[in-house]
Structures are given as structure tokens and as C-alpha cells.
N, C-alpha and C positions, 0 to 999 in steps of 0.2 A: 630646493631638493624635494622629491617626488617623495610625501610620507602614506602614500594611499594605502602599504600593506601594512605600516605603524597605526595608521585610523581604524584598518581592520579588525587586527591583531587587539587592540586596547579596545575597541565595542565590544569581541566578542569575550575580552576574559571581564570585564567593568560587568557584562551580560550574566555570566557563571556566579563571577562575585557577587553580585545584589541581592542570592540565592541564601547566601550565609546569612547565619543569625551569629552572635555573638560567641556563642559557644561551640559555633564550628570553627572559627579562627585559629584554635588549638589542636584542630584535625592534622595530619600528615599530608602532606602533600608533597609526595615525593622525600627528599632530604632535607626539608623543613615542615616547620606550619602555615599554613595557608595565610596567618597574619607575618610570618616571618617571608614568604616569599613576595605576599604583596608591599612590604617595607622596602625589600629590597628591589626590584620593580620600580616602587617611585624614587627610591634614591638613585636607582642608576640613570633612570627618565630626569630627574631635576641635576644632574652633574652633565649630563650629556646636552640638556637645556643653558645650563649656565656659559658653558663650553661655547656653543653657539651664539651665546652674545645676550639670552634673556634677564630681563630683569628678573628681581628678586622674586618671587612669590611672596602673597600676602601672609598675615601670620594666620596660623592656622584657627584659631577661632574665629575671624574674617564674616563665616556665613552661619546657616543654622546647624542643628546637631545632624548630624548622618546616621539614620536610622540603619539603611542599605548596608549588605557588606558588612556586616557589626563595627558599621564605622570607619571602613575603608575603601568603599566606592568609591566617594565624592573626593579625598583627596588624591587616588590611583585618577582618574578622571582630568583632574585639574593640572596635573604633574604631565600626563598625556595629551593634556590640549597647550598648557604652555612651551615644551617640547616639539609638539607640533608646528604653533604658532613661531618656533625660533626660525626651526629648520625650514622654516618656508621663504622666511626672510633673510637667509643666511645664504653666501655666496654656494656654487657647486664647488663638493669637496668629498674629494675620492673616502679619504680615513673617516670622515664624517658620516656620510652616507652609509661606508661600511658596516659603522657603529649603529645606525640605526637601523639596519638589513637584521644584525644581530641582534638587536632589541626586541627586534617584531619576533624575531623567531624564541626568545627566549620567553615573549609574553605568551606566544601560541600555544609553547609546551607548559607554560606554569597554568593556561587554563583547563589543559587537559589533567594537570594534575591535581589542580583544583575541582573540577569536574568528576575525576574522582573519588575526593576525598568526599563530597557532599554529595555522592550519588547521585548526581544529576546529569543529565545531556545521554 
């Protein structure tokens, strides 16, 4: 499956995100906080990954601390490239593909709102 606008979509909101410090995470962003829409984000990325066929993800202390993002970069990143990594290896599939259409666009607007909330872009 073609993820070139899912690769897009996650560099440029991973991009917005690295912007945060810790204490922007509790900014608004839209009808959540910026830590509450990036949770949601990689959890819908890791169900829609597991769906695909991916193994498990590592546990999450795995690597070093995530400075970026107050902490939420590296695992939106990682949730984003194994996601990736399924759907590339994953048969063509109409409701699949759909789902990831929908992903990209929901990462698009969570950067704008992101972007937003931390005044930037």
C-alpha cells in the first residue's frame, strides 16, 4: 500500500511536535491537549499497525529519554514508521488503505492544531 501521504502527514506533525517543551503538552489543541491528541494518534497508528499484521513494538523504555515533544516525538515517530513499515508489507486492501487516507488526514489537522496551540508555523 502507497503510505507517501501517511510519511508526509507524520514528518510534518513529528516536525510541529519537537517544537513542544513539556509544558506545552497541556496546551489545547483543538478538543484536546496536544499530549492527549498525540496519545491518540499513536494509538490509532499502533491498532491500525497491529491490524496489518505488525509485530509488537518494543517496550517503551527500549531507547534513550525523548527530550523532543516533551517526550512524545520519538514514540509518535516510531508508531508512524512501524505503521508504515506494516502497510508496505501488507497485501492491497480497499478498507485498509482507506483507514490510512484517514489517518494522514487526521495527523494533517492535529498538526495544525498543534501548530496552534504552540504558536508556531
Amino acid at each position: 500500500m502507497d503510505t507517501s501521504d501517511l510519511d508526509r502527514a507524520a514528518r510534518e506533525y513529528a516536525a510541529v511536535l519537537s517544537e513542544a517543551a513539556a509544558a506545552d503538552l497541556s496546551a489545547s489543541a483543538g478538543d484536546r491537549t496536544v499530549a492527549d491528541l498525540t496519545d491518540a494518534l499513536i494509538a490509532r497508528a499502533s491498532a491500525l499497525a497491529a491490524a496489518l499484521g505488525a509485530v509488537p513494538p518494543p517496550p517503551e523504555n527500549a531507547g534513550p529519554p525523548d527530550a523532543y515533544g516533551g517526550g512524545h516525538e520519538r514514540p509518535f515517530r516510531r508508531a508512524l514508521r512501524r505503521l508504515a513499515a506494516a502497510a508496505a508489507a501488507a497485501p492491497g486492501d480497499d478498507a485498509a488503505a482507506a483507514e490510512l487516507g484517514a489517518l494522514a488526514r487526521a495527523i494533517d489537522e492535529g498538526a495544525l492544531g498543534v501548530s496552534a496551540a504552540l504558536g508556531v508555523g
